[in-house]
FIKOLZA-1660 file (N, C-alpha, C; in steps of 0.1 Angstrom, whole numbers, plus 5000, padded with zeros to 4 digits):
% residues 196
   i   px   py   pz ch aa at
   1 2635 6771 4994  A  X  N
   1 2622 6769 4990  A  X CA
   1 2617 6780 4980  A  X  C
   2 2622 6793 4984  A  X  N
   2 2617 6801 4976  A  X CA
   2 2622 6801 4956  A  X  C
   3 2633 6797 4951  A  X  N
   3 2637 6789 4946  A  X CA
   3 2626 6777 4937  A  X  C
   4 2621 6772 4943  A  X  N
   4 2610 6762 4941  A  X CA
   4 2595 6765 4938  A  X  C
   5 2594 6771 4945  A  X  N
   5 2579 6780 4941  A  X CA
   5 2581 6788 4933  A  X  C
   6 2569 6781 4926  A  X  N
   6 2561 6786 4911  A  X CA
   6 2569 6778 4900  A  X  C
   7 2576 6768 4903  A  X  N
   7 2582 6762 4893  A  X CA
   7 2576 6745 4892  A  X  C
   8 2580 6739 4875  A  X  N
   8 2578 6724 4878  A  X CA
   8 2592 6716 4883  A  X  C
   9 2588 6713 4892  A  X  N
   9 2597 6703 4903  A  X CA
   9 2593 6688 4904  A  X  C
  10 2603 6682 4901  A  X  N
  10 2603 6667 4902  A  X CA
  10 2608 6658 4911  A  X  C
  11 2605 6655 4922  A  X  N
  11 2608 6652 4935  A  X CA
  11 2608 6634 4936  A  X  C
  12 2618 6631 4939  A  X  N
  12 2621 6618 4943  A  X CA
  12 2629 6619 4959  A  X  C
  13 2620 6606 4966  A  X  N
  13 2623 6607 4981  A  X CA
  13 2629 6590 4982  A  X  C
  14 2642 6593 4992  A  X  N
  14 2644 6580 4992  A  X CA
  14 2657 6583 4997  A  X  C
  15 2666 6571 5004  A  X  N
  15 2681 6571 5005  A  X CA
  15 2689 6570 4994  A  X  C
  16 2700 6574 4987  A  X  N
  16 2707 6577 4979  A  X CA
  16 2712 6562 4976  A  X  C
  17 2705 6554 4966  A  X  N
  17 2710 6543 4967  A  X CA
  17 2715 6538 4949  A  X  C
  18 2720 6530 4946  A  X  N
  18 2723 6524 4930  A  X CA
  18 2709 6520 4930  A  X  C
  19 2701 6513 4936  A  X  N
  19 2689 6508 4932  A  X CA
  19 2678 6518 4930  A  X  C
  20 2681 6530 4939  A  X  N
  20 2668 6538 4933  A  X CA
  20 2666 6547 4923  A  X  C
  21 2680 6543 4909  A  X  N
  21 2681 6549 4900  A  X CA
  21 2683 6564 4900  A  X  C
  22 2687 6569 4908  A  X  N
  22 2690 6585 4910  A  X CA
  22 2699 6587 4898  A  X  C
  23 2711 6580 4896  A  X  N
  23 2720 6580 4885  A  X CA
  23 2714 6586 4874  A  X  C
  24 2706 6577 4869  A  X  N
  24 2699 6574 4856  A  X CA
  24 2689 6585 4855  A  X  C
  25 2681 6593 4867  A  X  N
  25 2673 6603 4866  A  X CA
  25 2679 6615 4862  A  X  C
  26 2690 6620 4871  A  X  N
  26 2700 6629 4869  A  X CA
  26 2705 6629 4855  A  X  C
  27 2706 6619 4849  A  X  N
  27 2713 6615 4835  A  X CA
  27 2704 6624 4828  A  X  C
  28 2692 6622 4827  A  X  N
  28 2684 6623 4816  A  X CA
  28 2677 6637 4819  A  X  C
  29 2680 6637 4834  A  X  N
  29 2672 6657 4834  A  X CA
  29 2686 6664 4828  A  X  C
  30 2696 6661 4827  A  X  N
  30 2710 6670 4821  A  X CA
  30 2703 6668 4811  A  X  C
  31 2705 6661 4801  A  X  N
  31 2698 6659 4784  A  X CA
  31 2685 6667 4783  A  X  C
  32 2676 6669 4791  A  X  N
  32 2668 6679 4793  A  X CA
  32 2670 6695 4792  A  X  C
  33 2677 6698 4805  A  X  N
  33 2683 6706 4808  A  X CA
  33 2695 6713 4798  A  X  C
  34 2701 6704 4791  A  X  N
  34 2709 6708 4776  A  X CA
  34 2700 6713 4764  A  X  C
  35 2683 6709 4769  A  X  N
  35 2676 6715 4758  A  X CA
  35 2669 6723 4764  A  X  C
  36 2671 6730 4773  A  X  N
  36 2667 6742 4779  A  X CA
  36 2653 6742 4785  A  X  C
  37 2649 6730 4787  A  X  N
  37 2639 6722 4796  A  X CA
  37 2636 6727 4807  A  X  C
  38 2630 6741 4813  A  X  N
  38 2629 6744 4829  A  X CA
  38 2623 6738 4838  A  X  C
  39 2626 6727 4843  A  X  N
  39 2625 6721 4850  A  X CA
  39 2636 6717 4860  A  X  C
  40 2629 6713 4878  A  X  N
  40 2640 6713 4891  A  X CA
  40 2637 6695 4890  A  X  C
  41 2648 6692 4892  A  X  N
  41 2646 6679 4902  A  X CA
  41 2654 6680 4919  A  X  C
  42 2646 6676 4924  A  X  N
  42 2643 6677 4939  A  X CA
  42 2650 6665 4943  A  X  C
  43 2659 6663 4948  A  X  N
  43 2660 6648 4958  A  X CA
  43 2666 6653 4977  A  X  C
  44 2653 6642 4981  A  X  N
  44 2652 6640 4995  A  X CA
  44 2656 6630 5002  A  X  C
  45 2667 6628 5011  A  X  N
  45 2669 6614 5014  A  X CA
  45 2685 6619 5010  A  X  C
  46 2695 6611 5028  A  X  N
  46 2707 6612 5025  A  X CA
  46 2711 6600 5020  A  X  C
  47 2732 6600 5021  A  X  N
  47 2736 6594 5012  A  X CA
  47 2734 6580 5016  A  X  C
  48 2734 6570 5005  A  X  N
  48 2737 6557 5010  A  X CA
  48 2750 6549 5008  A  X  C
  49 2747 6537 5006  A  X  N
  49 2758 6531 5010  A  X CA
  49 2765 6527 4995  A  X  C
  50 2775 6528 4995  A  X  N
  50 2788 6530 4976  A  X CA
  50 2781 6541 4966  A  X  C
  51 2779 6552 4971  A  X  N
  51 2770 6559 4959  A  X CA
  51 2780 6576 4965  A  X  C
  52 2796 6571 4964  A  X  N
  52 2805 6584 4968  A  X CA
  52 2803 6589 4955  A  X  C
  53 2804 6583 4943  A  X  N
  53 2804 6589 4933  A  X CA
  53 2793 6598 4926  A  X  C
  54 2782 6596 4932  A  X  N
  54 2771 6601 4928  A  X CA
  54 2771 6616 4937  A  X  C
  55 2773 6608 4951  A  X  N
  55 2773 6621 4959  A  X CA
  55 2786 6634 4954  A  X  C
  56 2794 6632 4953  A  X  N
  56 2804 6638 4952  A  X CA
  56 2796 6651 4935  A  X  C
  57 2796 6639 4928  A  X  N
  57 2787 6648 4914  A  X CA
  57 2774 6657 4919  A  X  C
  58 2769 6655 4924  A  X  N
  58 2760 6662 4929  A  X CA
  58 2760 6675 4934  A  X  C
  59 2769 6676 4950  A  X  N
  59 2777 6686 4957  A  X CA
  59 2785 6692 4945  A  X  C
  60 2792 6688 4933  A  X  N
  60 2798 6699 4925  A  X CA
  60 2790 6703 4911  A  X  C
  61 2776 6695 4911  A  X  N
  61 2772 6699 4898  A  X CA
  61 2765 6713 4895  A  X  C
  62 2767 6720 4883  A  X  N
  62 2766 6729 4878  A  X CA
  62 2758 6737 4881  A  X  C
  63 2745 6726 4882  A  X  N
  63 2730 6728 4885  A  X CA
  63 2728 6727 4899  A  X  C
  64 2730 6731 4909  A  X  N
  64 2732 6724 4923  A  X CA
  64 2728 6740 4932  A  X  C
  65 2713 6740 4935  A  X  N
  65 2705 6750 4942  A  X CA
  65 2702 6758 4930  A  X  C
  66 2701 6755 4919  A  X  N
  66 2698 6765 4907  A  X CA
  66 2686 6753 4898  A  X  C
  67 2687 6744 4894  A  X  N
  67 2678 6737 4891  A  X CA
  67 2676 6716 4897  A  X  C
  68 2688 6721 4903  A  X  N
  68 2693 6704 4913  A  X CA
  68 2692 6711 4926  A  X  C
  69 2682 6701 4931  A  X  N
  69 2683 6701 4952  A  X CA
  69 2686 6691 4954  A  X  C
  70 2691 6689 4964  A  X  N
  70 2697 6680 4977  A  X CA
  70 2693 6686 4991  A  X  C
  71 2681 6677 4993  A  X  N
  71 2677 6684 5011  A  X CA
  71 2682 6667 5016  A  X  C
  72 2694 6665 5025  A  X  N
  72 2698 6652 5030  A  X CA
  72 2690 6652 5044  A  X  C
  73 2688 6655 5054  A  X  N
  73 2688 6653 5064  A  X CA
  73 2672 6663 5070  A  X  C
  74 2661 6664 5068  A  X  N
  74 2654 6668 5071  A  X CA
  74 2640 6666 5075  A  X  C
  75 2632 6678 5081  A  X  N
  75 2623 6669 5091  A  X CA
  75 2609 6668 5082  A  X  C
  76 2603 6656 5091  A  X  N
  76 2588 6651 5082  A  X CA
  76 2577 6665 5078  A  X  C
  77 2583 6676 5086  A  X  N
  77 2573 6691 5080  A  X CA
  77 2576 6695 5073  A  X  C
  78 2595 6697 5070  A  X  N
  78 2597 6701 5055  A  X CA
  78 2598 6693 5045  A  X  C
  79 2598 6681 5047  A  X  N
  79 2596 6669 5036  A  X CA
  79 2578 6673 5029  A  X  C
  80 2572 6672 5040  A  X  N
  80 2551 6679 5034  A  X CA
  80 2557 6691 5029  A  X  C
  81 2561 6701 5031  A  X  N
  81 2563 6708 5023  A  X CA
  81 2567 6711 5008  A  X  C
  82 2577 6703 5010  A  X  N
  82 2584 6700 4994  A  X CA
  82 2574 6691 4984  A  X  C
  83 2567 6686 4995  A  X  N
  83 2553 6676 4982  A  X CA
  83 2545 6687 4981  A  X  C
  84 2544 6696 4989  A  X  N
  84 2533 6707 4985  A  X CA
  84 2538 6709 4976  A  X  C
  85 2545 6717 4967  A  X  N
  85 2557 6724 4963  A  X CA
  85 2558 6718 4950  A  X  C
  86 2558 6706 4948  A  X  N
  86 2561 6698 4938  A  X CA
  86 2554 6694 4929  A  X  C
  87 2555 6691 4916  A  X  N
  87 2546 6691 4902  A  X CA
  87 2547 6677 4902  A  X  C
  88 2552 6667 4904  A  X  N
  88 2556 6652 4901  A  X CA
  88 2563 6643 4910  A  X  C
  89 2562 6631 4915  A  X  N
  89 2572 6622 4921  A  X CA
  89 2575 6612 4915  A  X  C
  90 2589 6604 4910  A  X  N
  90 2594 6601 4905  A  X CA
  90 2600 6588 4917  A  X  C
  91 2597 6577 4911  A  X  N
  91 2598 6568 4918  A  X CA
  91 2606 6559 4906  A  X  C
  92 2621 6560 4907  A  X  N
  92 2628 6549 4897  A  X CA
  92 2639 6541 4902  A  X  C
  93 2630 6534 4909  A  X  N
  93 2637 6521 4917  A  X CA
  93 2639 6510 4904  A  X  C
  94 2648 6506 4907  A  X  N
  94 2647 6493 4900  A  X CA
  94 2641 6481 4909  A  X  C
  95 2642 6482 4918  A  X  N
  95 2635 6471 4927  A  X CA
  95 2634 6478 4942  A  X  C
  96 2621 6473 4947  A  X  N
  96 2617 6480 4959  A  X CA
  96 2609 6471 4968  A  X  C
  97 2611 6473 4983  A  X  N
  97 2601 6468 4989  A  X CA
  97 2585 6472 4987  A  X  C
  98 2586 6482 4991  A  X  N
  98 2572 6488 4992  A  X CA
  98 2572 6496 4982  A  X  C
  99 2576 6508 4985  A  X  N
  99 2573 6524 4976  A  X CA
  99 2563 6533 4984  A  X  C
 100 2566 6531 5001  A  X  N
 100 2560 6544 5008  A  X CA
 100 2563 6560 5002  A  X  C
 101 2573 6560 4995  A  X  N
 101 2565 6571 4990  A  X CA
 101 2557 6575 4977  A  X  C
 102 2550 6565 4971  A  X  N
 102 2540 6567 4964  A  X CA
 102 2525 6571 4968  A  X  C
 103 2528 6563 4983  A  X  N
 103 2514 6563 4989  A  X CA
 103 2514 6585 4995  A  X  C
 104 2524 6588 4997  A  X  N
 104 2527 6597 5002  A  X CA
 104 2522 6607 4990  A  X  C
 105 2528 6605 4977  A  X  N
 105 2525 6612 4969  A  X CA
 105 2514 6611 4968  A  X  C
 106 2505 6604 4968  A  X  N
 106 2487 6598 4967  A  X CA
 106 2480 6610 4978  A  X  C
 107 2489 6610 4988  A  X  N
 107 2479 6615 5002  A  X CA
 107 2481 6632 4996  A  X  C
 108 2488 6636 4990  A  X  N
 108 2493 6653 4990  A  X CA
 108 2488 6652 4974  A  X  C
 109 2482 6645 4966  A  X  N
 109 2478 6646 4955  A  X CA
 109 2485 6649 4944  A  X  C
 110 2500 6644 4948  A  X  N
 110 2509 6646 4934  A  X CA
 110 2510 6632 4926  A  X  C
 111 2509 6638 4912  A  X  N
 111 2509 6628 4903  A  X CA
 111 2523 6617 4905  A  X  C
 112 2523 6607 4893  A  X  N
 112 2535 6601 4900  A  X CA
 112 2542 6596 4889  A  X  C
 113 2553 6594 4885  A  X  N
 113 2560 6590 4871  A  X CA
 113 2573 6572 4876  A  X  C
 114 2565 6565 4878  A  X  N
 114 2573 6551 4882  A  X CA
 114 2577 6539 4872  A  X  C
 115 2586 6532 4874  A  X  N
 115 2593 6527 4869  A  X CA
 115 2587 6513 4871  A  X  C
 116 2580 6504 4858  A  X  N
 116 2574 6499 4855  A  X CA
 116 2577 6482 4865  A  X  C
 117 2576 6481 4875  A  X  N
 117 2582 6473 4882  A  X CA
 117 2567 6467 4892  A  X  C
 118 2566 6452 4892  A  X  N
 118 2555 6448 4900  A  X CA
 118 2550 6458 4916  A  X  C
 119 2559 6458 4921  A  X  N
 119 2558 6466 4932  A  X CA
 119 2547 6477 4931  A  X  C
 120 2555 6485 4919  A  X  N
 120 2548 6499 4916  A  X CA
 120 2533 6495 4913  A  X  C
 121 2534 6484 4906  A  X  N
 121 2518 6482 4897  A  X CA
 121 2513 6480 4911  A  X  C
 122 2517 6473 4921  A  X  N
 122 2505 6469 4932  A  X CA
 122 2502 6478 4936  A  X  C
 123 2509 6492 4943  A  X  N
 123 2507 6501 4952  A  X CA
 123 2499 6513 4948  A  X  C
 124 2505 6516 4929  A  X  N
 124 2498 6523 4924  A  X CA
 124 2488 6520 4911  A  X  C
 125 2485 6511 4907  A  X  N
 125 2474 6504 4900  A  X CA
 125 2477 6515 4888  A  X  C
 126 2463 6519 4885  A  X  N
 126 2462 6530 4869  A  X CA
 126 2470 6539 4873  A  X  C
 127 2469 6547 4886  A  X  N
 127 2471 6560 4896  A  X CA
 127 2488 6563 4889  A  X  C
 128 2492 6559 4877  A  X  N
 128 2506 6566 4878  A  X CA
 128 2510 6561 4863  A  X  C
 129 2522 6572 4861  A  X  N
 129 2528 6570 4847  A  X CA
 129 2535 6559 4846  A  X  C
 130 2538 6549 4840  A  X  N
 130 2551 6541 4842  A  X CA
 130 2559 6543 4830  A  X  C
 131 2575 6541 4832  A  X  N
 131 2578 6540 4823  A  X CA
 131 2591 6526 4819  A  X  C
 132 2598 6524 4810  A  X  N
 132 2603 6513 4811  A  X CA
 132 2618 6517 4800  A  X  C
 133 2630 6520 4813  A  X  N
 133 2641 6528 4801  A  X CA
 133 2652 6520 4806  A  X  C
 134 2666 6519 4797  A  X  N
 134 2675 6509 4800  A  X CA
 134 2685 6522 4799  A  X  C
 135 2677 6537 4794  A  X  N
 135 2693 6542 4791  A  X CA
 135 2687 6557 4796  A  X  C
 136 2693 6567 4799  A  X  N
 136 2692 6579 4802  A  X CA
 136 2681 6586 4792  A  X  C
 137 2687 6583 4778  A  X  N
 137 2679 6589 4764  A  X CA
 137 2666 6582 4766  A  X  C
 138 2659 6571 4767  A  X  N
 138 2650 6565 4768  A  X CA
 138 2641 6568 4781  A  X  C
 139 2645 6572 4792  A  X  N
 139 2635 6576 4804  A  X CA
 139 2638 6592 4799  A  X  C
 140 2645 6604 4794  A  X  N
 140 2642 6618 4790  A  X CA
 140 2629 6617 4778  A  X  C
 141 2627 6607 4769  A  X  N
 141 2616 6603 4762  A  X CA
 141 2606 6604 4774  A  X  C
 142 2603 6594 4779  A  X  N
 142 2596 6590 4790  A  X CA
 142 2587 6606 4797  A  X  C
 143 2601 6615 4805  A  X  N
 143 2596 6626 4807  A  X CA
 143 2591 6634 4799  A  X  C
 144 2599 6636 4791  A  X  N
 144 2588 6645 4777  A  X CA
 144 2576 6643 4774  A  X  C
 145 2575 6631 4772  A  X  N
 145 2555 6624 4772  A  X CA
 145 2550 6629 4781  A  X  C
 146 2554 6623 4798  A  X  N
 146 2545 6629 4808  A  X CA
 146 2543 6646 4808  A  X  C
 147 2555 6653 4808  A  X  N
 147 2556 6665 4807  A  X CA
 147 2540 6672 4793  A  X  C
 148 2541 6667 4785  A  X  N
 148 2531 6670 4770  A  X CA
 148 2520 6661 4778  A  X  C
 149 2516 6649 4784  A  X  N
 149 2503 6649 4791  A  X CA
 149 2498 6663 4801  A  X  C
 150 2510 6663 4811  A  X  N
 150 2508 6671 4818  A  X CA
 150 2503 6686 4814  A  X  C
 151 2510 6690 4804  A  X  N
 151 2504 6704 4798  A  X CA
 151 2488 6704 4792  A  X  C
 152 2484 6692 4790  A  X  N
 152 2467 6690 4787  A  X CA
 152 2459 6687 4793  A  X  C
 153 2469 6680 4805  A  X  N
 153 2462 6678 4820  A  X CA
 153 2454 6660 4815  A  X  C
 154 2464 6652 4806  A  X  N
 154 2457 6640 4806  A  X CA
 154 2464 6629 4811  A  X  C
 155 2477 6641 4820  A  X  N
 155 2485 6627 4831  A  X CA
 155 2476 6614 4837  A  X  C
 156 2483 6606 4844  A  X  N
 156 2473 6596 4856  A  X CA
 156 2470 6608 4868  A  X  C
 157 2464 6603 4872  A  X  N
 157 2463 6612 4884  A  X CA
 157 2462 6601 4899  A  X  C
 158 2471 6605 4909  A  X  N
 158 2467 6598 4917  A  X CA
 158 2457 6598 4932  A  X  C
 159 2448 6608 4928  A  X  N
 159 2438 6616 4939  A  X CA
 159 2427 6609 4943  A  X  C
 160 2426 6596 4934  A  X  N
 160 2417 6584 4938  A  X CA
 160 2423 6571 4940  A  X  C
 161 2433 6576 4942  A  X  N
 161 2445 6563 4946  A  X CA
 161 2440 6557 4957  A  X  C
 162 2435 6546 4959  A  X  N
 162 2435 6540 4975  A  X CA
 162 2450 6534 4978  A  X  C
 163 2450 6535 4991  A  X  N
 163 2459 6533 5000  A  X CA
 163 2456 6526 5015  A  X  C
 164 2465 6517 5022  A  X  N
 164 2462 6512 5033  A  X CA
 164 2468 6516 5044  A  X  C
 165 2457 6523 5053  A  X  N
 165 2466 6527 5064  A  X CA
 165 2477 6516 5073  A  X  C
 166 2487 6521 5080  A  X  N
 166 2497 6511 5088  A  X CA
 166 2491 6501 5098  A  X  C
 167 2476 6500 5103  A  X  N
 167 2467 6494 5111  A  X CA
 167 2461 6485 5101  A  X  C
 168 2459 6493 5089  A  X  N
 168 2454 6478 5077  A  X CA
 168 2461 6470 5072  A  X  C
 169 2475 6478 5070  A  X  N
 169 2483 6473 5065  A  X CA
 169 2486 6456 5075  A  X  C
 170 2489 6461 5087  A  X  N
 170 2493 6455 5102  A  X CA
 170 2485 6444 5101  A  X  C
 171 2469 6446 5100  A  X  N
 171 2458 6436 5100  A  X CA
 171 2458 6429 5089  A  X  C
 172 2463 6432 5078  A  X  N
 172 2467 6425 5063  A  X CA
 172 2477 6414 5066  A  X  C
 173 2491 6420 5073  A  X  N
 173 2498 6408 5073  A  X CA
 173 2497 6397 5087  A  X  C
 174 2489 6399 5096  A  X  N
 174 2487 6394 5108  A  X CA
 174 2476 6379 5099  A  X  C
 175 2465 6384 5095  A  X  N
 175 2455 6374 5087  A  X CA
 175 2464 6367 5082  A  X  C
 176 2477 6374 5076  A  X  N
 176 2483 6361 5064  A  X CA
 176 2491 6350 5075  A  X  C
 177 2499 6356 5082  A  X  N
 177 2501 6347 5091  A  X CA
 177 2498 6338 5098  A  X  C
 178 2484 6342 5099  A  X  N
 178 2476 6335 5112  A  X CA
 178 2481 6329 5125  A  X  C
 179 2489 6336 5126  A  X  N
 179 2495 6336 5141  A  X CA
 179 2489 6341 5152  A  X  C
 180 2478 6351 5149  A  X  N
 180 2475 6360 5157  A  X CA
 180 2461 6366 5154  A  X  C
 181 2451 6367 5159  A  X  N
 181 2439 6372 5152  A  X CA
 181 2443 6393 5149  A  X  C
 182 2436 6399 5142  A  X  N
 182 2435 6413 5140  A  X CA
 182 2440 6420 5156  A  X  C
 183 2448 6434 5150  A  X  N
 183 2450 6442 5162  A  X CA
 183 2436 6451 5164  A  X  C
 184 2435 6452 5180  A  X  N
 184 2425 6458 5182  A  X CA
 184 2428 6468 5191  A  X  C
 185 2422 6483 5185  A  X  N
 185 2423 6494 5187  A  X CA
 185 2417 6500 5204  A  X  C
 186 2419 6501 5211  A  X  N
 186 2413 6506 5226  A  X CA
 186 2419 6520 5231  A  X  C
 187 2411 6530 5225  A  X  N
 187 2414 6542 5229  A  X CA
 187 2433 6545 5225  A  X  C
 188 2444 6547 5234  A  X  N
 188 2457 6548 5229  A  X CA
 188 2463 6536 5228  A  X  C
 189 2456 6525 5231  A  X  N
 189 2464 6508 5235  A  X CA
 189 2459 6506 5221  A  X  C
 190 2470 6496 5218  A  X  N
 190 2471 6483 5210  A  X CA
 190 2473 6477 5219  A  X  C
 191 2465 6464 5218  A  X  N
 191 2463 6449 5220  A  X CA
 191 2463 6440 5209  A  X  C
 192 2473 6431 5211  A  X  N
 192 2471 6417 5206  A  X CA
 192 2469 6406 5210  A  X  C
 193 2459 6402 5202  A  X  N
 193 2452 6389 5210  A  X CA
 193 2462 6375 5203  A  X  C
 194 2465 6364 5209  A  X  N
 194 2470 6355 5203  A  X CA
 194 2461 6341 5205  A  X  C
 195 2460 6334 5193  A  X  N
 195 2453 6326 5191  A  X CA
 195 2457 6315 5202  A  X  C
 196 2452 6305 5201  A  X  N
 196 2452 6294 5213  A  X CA
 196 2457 6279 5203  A  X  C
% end
């Protein structure tokens, strides 16, 4: 951590997957980092599943606890921590269910740099950068922009981001179903009522 503090750090949270574009992020902070670009990228979240190759580059790259993290296995206090910590979150999924950690980034007030994908647009509306790259060279563009917002402070910001708690969320998809009327809250019980 000490390492981290006082620097810009770019943090992506997630399992180590081909879909969540880690490849492609890593690609383009080296092309950065070859232009002497001081900046960390942060990734949280162990390995997944066919991504030996990634993992293996990682564990031997150059930049590896010098301007590359890898925290695999760690707990929900040091995960808040590292969003404290952090100048950006980087969400470049190519496709995603949700994007719980946008909302995450929302709640700890870090800006957010995502990958122009329906998902993203629902969860984070104006609240985030997007960008839209096919190649390494084209998302290091991407960063550069945000990076030159960020220096004038005319990033998105996502500190007015609304978000749905896991109980609204819960009562959001229960109504769609209509299987079941809203869960209702009683001191530490959940109850569900089911329709007739």
């Amino acid at each position: 951590f000490s390492r981290l503090n006082d620097c810009t750090n770019f943090l992506m949270v997630g399992t180590l997957e081909i879909r969540k574009g880690h490849t492609q992020v890593l690609d383009a902070f080296e092309l950065l980092w070859h232009q002497d670009v001081d900046i960390n990228l942060v990734l949280v979240g162990k390995e997944g599943w066919l991504v030996e190759d990634l993992s293996k580059r990682l564990l031997n790259h150059s930049e590896l606890n010098k301007r590359l993290f890898w925290f695999e296995g760690i707990s929900d206090e040091c995960l808040e921590k590292i969003y404290t910590i952090s100048t950006c979150l980087i969400a470049a999924s190519y496709d995603e269910g949700f994007g719980l950690p946008l909302i995450e980034a929302a709640q700890n007030r870090l800006p957010i740099i995502a990958r122009d994908i329906p998902v993203f647009r629902e969860v984070a509306g104006e609240h985030a950068h997007y960008f839209i790259a096919e190649s390494p060279t084209e998302l290091k563009y991407c960063l550069e922009q945000w990076l030159a917002l960020y220096k004038t402070d005319q990033h998105p910001q996502s500190v007015n981001m609304p978000w749905l708690t896991w109980k609204e969320s819960a009562n959001q998809l229960l109504q769609i179903l209509t299987l079941i009327e809203p869960i209702e809250s009683t001191s530490n019980n959940v109850k569900l009522k089911h329709q007739k």
